[in-house]
Each structure stands twice: as C-alpha cells, then as structure tokens.
DOMARFI-867005 format. One record per atom (N, C-alpha, C): x, y, z; residue number from 1. Coordinates in Angstrom, 2 decimals, always signed. Example, Ala and Ser with C-alpha at 12.3 -4.5 7.8 and 13.67 -1.06 7.14 Angstrom:
<rec><px>+13.19</px><py>-5.69</py><pz>+7.80</pz><n>1</n></rec>
<rec><px>+12.30</px><py>-4.50</py><pz>+7.80</pz><n>1</n></rec>
<rec><px>+13.20</px><py>-3.30</py><pz>+7.80</pz><n>1</n></rec>
<rec><px>+12.85</px><py>-2.25</py><pz>+7.08</pz><n>2</n></rec>
<rec><px>+13.67</px><py>-1.06</py><pz>+7.14</pz><n>2</n></rec>
<rec><px>+12.90</px><py>+0.03</py><pz>+7.87</pz><n>2</n></rec>
% end
This chain:
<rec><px>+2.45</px><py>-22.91</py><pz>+3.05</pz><n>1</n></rec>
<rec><px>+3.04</px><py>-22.29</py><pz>+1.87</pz><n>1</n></rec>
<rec><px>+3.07</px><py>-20.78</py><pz>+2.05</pz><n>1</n></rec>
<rec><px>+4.03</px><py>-19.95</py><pz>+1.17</pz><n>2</n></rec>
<rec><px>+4.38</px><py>-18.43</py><pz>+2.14</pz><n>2</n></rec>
<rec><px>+3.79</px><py>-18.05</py><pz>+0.72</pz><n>2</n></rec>
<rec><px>+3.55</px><py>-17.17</py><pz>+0.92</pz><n>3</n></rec>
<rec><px>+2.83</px><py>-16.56</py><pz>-0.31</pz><n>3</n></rec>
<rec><px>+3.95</px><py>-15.32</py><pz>-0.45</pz><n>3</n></rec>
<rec><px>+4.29</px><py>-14.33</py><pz>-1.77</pz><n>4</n></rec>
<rec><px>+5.08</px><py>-13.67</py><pz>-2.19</pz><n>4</n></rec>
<rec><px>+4.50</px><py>-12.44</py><pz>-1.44</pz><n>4</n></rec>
<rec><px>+5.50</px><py>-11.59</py><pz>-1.95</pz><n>5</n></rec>
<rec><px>+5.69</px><py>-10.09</py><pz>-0.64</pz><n>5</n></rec>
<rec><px>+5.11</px><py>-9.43</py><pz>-1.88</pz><n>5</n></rec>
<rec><px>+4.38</px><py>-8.81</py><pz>-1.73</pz><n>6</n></rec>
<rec><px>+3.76</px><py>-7.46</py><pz>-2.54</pz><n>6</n></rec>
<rec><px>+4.03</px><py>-6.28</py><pz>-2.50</pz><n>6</n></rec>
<rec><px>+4.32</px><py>-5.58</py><pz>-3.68</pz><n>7</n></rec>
<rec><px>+5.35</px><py>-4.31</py><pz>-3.03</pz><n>7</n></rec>
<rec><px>+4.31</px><py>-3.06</py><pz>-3.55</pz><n>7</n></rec>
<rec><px>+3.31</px><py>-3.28</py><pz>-3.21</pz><n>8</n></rec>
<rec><px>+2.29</px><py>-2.43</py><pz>-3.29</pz><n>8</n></rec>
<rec><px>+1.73</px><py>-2.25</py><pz>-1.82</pz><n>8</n></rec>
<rec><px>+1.61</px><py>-0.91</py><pz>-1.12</pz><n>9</n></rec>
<rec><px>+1.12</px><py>-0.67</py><pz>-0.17</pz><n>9</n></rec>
<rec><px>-0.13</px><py>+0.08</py><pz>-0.12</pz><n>9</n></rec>
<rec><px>-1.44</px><py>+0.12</py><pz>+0.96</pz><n>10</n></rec>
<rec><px>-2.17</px><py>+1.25</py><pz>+1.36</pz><n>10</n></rec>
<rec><px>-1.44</px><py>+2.68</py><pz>+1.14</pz><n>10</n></rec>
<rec><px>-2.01</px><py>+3.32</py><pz>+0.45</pz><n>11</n></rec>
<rec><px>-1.81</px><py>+4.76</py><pz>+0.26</pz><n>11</n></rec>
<rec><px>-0.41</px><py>+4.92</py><pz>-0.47</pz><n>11</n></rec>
<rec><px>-0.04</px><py>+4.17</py><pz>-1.66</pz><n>12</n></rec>
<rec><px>+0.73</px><py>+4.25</py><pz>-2.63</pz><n>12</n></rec>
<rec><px>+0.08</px><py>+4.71</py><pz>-4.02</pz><n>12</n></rec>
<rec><px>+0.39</px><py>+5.82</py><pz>-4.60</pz><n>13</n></rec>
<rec><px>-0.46</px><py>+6.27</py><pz>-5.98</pz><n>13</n></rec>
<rec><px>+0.58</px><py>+5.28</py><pz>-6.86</pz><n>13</n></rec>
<rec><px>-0.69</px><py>+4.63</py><pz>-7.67</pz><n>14</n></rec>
<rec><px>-0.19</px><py>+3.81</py><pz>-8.92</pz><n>14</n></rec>
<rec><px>-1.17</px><py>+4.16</py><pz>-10.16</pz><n>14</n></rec>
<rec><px>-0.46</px><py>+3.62</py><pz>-11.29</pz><n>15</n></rec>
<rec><px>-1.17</px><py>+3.95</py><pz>-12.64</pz><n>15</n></rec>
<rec><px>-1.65</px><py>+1.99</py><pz>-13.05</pz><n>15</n></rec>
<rec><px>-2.76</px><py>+1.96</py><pz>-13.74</pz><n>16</n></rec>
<rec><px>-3.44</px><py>+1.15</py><pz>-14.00</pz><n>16</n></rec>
<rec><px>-2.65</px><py>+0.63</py><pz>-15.53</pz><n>16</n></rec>
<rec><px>-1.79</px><py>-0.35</py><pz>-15.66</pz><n>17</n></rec>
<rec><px>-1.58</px><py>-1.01</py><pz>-16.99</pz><n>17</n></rec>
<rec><px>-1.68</px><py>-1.56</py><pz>-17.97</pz><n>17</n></rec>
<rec><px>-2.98</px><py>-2.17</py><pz>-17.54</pz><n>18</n></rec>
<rec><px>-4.11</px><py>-3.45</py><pz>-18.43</pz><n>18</n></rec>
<rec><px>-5.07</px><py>-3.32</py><pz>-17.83</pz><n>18</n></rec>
<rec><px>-6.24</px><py>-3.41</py><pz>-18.92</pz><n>19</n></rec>
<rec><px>-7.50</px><py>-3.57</py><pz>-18.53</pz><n>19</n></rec>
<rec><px>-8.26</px><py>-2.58</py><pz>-19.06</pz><n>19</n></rec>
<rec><px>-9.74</px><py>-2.51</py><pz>-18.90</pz><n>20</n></rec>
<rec><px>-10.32</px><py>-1.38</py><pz>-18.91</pz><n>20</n></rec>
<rec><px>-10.04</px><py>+0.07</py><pz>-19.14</pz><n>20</n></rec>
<rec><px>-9.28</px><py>-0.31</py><pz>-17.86</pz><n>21</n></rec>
<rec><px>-9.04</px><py>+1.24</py><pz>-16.97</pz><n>21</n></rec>
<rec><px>-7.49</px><py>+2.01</py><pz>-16.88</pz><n>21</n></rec>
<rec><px>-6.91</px><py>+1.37</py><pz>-18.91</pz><n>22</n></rec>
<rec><px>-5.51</px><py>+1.50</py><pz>-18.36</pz><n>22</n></rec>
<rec><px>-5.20</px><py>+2.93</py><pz>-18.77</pz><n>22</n></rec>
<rec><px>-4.47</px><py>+3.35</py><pz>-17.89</pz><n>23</n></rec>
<rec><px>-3.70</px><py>+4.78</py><pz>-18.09</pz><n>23</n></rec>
<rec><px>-4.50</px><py>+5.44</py><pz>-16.44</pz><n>23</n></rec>
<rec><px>-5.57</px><py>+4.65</py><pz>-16.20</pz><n>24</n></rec>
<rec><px>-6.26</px><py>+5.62</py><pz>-15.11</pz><n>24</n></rec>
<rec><px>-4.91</px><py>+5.99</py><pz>-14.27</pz><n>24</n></rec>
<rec><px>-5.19</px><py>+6.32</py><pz>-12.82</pz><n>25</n></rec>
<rec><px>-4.48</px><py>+7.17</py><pz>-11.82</pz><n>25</n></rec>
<rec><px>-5.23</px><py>+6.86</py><pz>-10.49</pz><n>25</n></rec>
<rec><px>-4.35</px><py>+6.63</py><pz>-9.54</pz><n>26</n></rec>
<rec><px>-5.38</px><py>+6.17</py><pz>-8.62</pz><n>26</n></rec>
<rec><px>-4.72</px><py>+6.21</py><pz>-6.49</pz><n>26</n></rec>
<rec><px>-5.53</px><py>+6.49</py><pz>-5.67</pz><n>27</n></rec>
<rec><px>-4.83</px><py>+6.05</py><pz>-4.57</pz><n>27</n></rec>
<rec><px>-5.10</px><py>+4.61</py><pz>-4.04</pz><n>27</n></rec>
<rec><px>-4.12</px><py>+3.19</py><pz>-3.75</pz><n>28</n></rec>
<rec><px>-4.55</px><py>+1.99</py><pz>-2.62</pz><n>28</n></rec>
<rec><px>-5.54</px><py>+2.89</py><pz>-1.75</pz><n>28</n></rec>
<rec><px>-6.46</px><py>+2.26</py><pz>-1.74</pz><n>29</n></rec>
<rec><px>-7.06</px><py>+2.10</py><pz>-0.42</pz><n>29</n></rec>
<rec><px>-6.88</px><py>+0.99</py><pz>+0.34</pz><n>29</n></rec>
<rec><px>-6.89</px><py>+0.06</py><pz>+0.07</pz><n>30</n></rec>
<rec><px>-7.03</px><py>-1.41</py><pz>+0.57</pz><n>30</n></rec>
<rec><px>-5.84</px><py>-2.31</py><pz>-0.04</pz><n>30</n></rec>
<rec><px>-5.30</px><py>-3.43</py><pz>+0.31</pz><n>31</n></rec>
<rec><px>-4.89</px><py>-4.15</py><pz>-0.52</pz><n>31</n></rec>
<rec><px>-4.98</px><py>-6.09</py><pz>+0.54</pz><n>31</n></rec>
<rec><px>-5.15</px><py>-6.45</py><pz>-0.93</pz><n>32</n></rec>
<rec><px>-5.71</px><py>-8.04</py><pz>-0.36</pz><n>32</n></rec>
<rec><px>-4.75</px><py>-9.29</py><pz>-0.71</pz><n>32</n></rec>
<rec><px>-3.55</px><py>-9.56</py><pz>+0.50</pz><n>33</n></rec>
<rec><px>-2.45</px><py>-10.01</py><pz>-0.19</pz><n>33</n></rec>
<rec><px>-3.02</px><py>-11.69</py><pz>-0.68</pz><n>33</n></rec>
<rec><px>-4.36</px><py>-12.44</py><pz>-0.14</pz><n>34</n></rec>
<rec><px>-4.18</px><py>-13.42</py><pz>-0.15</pz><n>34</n></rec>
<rec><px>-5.08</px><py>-14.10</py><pz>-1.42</pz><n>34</n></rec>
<rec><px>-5.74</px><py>-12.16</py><pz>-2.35</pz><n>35</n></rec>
<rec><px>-5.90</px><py>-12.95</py><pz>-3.21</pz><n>35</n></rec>
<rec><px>-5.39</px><py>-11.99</py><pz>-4.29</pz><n>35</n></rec>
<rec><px>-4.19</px><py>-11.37</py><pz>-4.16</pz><n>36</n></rec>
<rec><px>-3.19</px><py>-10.77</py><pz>-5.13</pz><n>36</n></rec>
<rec><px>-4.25</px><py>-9.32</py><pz>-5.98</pz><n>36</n></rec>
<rec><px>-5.02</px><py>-8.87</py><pz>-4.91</pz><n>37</n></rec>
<rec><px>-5.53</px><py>-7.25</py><pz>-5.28</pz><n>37</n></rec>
<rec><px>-5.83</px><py>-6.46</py><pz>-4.73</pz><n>37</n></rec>
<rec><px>-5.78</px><py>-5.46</py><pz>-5.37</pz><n>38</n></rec>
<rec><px>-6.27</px><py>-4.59</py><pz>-4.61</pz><n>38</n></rec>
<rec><px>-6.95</px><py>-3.49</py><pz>-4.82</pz><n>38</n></rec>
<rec><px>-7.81</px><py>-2.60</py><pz>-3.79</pz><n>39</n></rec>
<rec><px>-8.84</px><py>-2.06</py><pz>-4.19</pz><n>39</n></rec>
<rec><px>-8.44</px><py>+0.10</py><pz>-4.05</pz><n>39</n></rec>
<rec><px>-8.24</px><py>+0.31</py><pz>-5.58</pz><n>40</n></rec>
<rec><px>-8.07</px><py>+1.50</py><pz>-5.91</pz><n>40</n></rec>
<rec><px>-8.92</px><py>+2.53</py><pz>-6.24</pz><n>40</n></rec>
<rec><px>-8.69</px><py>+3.84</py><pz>-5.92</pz><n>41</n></rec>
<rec><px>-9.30</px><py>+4.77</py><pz>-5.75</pz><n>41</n></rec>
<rec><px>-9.89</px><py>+5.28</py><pz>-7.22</pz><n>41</n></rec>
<rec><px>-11.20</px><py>+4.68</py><pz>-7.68</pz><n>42</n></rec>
<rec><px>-11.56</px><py>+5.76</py><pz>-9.25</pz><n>42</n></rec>
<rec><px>-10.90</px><py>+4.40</py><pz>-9.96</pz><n>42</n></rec>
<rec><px>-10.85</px><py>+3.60</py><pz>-9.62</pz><n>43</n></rec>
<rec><px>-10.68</px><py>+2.57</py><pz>-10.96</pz><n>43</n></rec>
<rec><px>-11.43</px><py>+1.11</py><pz>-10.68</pz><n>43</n></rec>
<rec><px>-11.33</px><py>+0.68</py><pz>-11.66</pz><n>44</n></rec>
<rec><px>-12.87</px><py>-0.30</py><pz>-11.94</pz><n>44</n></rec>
<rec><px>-14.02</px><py>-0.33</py><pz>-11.25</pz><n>44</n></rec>
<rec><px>-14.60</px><py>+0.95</py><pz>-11.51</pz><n>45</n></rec>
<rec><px>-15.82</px><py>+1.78</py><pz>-10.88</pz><n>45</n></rec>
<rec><px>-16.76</px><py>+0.56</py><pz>-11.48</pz><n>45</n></rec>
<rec><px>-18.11</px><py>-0.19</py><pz>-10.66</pz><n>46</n></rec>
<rec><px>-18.67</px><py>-1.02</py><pz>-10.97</pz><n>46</n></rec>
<rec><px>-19.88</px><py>-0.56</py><pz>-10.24</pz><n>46</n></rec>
<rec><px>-21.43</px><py>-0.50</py><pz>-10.86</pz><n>47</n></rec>
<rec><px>-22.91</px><py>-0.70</py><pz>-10.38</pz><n>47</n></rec>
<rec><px>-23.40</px><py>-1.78</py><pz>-10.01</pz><n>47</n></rec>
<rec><px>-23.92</px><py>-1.38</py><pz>-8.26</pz><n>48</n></rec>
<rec><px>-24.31</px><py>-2.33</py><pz>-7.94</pz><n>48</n></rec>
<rec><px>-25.68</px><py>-1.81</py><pz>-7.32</pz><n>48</n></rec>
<rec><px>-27.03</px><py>-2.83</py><pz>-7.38</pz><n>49</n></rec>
<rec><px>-28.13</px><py>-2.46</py><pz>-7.46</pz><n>49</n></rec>
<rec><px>-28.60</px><py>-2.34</py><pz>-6.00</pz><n>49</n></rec>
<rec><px>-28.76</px><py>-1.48</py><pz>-5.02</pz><n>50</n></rec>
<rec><px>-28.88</px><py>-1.69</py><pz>-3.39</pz><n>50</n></rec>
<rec><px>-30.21</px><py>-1.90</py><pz>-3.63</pz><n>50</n></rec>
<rec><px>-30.32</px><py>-2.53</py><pz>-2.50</pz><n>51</n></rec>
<rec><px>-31.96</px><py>-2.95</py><pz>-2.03</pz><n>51</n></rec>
<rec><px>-32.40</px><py>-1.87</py><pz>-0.54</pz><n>51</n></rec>
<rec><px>-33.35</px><py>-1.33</py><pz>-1.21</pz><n>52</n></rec>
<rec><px>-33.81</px><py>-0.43</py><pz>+0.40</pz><n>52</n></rec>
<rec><px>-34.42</px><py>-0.79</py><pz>+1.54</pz><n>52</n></rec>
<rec><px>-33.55</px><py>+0.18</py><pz>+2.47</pz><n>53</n></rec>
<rec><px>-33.65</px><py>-0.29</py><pz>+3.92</pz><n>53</n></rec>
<rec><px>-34.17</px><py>+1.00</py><pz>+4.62</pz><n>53</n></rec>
<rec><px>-34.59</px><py>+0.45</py><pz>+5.45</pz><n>54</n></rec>
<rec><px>-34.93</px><py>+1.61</py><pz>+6.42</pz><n>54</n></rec>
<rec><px>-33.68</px><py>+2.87</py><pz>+6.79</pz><n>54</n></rec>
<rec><px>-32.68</px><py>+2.27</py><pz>+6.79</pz><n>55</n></rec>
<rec><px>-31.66</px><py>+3.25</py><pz>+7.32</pz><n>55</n></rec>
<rec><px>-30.98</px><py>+3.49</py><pz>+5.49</pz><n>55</n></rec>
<rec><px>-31.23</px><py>+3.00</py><pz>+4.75</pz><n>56</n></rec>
<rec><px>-30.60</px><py>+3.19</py><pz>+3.29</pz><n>56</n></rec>
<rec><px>-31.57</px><py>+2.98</py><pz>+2.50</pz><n>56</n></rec>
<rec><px>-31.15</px><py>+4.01</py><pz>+1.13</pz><n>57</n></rec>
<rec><px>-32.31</px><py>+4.02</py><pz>+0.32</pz><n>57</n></rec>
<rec><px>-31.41</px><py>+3.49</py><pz>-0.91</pz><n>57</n></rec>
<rec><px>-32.80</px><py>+2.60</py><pz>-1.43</pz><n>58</n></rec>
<rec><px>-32.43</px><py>+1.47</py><pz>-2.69</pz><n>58</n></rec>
<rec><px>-31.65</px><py>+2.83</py><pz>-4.20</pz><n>58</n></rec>
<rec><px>-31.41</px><py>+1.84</py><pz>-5.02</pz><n>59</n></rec>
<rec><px>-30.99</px><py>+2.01</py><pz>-6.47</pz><n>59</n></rec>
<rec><px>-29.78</px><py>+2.17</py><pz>-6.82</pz><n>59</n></rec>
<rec><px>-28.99</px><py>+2.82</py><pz>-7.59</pz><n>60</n></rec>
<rec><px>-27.62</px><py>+2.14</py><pz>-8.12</pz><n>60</n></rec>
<rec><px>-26.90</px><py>+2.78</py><pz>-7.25</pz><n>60</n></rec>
<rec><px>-25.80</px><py>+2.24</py><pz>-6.99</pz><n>61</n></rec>
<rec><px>-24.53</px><py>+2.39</py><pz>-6.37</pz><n>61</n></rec>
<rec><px>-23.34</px><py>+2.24</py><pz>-6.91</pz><n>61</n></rec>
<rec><px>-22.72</px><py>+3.18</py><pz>-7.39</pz><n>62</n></rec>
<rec><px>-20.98</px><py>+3.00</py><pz>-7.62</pz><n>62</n></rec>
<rec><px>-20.19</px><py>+2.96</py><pz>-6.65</pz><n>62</n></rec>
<rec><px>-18.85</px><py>+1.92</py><pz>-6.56</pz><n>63</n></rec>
<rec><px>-18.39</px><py>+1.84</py><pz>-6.42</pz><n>63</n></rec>
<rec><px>-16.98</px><py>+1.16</py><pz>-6.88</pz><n>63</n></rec>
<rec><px>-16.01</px><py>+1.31</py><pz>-6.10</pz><n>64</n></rec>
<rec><px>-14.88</px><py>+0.14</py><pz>-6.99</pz><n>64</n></rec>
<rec><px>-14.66</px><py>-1.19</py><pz>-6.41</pz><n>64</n></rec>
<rec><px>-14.68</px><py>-1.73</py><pz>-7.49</pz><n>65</n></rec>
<rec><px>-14.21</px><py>-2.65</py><pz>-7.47</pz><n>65</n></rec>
<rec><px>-12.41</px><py>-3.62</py><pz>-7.32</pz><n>65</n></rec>
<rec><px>-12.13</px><py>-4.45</py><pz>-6.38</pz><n>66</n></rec>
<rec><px>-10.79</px><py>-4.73</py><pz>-6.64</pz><n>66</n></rec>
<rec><px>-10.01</px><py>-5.30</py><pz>-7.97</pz><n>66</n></rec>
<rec><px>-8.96</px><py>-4.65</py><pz>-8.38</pz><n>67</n></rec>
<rec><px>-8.22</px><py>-5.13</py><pz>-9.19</pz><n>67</n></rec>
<rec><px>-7.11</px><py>-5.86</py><pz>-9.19</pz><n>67</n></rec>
<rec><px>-6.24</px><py>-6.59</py><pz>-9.81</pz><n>68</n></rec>
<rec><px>-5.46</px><py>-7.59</py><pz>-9.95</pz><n>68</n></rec>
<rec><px>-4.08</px><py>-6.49</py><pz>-9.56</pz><n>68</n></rec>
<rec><px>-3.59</px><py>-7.02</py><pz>-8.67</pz><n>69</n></rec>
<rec><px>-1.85</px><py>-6.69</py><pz>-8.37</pz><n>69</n></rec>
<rec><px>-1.43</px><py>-6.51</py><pz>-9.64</pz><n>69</n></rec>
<rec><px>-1.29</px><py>-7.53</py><pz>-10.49</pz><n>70</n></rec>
<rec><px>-0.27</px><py>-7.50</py><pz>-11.83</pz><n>70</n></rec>
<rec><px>-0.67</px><py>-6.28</py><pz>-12.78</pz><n>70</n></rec>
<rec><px>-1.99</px><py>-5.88</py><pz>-13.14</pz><n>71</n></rec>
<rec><px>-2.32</px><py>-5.03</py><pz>-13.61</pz><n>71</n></rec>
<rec><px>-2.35</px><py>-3.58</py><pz>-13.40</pz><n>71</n></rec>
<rec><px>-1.49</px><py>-3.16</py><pz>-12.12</pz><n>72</n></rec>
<rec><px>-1.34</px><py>-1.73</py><pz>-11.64</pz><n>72</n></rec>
<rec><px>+0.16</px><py>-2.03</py><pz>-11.32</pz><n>72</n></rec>
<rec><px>+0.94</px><py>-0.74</py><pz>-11.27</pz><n>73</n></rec>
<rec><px>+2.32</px><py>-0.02</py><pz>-11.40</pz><n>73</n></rec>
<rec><px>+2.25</px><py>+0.78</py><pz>-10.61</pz><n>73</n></rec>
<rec><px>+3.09</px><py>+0.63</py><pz>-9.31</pz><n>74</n></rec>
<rec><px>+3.61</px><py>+2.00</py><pz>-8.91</pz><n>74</n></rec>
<rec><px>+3.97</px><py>+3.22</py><pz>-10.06</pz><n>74</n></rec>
<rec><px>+3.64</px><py>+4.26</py><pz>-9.19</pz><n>75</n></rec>
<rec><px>+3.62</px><py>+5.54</py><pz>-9.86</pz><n>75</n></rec>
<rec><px>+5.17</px><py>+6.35</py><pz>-9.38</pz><n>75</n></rec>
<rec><px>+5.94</px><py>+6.44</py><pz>-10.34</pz><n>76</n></rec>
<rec><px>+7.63</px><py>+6.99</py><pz>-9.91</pz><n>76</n></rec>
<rec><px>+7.42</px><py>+8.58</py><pz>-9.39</pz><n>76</n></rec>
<rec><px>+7.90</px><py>+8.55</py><pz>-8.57</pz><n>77</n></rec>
<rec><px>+7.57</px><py>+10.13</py><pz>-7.28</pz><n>77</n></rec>
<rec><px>+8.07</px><py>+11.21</py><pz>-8.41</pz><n>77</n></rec>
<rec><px>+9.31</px><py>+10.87</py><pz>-9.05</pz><n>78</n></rec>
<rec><px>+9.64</px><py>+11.91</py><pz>-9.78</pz><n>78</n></rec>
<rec><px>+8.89</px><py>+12.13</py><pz>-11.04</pz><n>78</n></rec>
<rec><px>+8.93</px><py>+11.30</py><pz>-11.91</pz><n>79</n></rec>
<rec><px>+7.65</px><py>+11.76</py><pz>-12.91</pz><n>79</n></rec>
<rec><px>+6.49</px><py>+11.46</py><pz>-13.51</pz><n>79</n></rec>
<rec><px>+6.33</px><py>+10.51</py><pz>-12.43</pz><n>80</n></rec>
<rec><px>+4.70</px><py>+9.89</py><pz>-12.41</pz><n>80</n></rec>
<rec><px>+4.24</px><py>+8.91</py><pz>-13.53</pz><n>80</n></rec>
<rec><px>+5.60</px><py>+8.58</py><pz>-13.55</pz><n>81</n></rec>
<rec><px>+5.30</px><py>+7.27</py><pz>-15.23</pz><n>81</n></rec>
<rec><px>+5.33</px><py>+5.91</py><pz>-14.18</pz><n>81</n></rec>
<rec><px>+4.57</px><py>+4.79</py><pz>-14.67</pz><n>82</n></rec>
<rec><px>+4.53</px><py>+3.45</py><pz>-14.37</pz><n>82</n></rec>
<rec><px>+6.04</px><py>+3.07</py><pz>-13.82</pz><n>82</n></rec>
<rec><px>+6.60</px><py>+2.50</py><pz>-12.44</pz><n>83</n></rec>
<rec><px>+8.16</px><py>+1.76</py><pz>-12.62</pz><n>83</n></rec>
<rec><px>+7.70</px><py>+0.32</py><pz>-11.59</pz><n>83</n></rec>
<rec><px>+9.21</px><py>-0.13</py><pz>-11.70</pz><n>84</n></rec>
<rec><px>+9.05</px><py>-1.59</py><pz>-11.15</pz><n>84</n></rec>
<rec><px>+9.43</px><py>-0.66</py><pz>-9.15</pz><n>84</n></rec>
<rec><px>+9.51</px><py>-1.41</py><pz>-8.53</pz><n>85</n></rec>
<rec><px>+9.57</px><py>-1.55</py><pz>-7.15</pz><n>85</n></rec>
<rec><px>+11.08</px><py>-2.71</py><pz>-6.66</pz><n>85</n></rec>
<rec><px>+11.65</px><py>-1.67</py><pz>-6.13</pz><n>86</n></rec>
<rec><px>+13.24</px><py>-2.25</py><pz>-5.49</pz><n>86</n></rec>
<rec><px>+12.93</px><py>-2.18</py><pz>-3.73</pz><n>86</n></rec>
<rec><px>+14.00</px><py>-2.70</py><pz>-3.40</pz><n>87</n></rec>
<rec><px>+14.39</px><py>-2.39</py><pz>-1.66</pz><n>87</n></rec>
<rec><px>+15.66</px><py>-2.22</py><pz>-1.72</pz><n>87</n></rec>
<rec><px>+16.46</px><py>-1.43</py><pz>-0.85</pz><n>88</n></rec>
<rec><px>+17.32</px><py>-1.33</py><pz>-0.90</pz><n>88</n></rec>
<rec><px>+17.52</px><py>-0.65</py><pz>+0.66</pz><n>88</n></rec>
<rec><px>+18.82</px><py>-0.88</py><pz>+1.52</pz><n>89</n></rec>
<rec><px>+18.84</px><py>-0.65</py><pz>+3.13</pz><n>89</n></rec>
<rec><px>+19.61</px><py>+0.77</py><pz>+2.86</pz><n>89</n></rec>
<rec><px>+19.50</px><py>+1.61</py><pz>+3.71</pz><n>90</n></rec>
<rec><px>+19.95</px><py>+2.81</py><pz>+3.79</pz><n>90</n></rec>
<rec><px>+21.23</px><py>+2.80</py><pz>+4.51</pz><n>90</n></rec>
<rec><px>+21.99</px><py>+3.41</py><pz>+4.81</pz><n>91</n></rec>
<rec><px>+23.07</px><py>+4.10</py><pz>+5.74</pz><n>91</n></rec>
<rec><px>+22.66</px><py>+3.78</py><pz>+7.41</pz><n>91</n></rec>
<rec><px>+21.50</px><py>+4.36</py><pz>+7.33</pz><n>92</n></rec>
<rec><px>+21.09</px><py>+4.63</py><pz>+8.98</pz><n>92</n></rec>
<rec><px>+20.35</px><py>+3.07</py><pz>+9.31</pz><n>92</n></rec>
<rec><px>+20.89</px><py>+2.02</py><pz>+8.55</pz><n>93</n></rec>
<rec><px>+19.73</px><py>+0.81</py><pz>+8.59</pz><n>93</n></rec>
<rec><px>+18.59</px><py>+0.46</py><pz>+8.37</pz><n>93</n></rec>
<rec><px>+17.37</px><py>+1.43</py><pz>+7.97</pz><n>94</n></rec>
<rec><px>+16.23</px><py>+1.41</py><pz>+7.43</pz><n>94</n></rec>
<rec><px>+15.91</px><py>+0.75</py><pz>+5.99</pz><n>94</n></rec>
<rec><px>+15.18</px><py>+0.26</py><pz>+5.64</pz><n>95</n></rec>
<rec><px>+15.31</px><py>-0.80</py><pz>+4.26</pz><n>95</n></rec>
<rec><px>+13.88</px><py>+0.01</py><pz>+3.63</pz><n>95</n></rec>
<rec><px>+13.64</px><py>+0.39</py><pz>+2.58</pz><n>96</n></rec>
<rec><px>+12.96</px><py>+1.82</py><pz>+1.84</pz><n>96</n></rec>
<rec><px>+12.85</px><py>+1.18</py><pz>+0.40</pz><n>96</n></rec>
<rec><px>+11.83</px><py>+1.41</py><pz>-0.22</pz><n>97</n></rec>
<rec><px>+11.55</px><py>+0.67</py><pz>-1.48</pz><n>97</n></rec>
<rec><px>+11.87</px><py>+1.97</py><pz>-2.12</pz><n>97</n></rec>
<rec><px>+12.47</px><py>+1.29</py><pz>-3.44</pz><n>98</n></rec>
<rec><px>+12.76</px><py>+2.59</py><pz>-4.51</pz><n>98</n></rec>
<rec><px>+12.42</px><py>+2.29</py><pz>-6.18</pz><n>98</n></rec>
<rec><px>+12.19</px><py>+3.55</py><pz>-6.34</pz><n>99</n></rec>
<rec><px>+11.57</px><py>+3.31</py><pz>-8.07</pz><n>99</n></rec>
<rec><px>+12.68</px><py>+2.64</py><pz>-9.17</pz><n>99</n></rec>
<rec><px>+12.47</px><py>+1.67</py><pz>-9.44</pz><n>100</n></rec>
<rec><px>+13.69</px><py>+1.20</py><pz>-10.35</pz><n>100</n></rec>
<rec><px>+14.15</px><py>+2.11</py><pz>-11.75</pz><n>100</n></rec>
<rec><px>+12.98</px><py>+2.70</py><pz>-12.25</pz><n>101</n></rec>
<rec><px>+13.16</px><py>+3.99</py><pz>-13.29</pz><n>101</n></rec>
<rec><px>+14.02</px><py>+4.88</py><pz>-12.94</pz><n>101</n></rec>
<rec><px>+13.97</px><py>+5.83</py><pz>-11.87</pz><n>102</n></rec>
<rec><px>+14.58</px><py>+7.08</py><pz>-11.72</pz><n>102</n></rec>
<rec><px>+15.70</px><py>+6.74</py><pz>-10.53</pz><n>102</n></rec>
<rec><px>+15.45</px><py>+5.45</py><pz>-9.56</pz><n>103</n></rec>
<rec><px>+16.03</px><py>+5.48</py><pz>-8.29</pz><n>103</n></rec>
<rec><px>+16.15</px><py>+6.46</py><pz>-7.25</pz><n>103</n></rec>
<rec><px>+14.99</px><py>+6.89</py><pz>-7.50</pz><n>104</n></rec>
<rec><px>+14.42</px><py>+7.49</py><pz>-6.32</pz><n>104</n></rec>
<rec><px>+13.49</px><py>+6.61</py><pz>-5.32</pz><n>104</n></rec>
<rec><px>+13.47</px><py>+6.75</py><pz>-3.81</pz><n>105</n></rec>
<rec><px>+13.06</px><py>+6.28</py><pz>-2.94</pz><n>105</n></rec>
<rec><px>+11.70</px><py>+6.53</py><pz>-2.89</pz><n>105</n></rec>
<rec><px>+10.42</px><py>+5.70</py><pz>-2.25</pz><n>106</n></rec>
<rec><px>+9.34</px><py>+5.72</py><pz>-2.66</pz><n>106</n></rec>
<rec><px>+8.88</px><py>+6.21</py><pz>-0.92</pz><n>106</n></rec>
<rec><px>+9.82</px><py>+5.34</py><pz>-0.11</pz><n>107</n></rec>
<rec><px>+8.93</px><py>+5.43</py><pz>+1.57</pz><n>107</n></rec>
<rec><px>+9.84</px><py>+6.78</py><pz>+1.69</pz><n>107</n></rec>
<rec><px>+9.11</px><py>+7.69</py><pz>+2.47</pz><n>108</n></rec>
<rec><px>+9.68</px><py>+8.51</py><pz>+3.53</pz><n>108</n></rec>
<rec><px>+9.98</px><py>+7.97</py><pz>+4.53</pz><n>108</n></rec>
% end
C-alpha cells in the first residue's frame, strides 16, 4: 500500500493550527512520513525525567515532541500566514511547490 506524499519538508517554516500550540512558529527538523509527523522546532515542548549517567546528569529535560502533519501549515514566503501547498512544473522543467494563497513558489 503507497502511502500519500507529504508536502511538508525538513527545513520548511510552518505555523501550528490546532492544538496546544496553535499560532506557534516553527522550523521541520525532522519529518516522519510513516506515521504522518513531524518533529518542529519550539513546539510541543514536553518534560522528560533523565536518569543519571556517568557521561549525563539526571533531572528534567525539554524537549519537542512530534506533532501531527494535519495540525501544522506551511508558512506563505510572502506573508507568513498559514497556506495550502501546490506543485506546479516550471518552464525550465523543474516541478517547485507553491503557496496556494499568494502563488508564490516555496522551493528555490
């Protein structure tokens, strides 16, 4: 079974839509197509209790946690509001995702 194309990439700034953390702002770091999330920069910051080690020392730890694909929005290059995600092939043959809001192009 093919699983759907995600039009969210590593190092795409998106805004957070639902949840907690909506309105945050954020960079992909990561993204996990096979279980539809991914893990953003400064959003669903979560404590987790380390246990100490010789090379690491115990007590709380923030970090983030992954969030749900559906619940984050590309961020539109031109004015940084939430849009949907297009493809569309260029002139020179290159195929470039673009903001459906403004239609501006998202890849360099």
């Amino acid at each position: 079974m093919s699983r759907p194309k995600l039009k969210v990439k590593k190092g795409d700034h998106v805004v957070v839509i639902a949840g907690r953390d909506k309105g945050k702002r954020g960079e992909v770091l990561q993204v996990n197509p096979d279980e539809n999330r991914a893990l953003v920069q400064g959003v669903n910051v979560v404590v987790r209790h380390q246990k100490q080690t010789p090379q690491q020392e115990g007590g709380k730890v923030s970090k983030e946690a992954p969030i749900h694909i559906s619940n984050i929005a590309v961020e539109d290059p031109s004015n940084g509001e939430p849009t949907r995600v297009g493809y569309k092939i260029l002139d020179d043959g290159r195929k470039v995702r673009f903001a459906k809001r403004s239609g501006e192009t998202i890849d360099d």
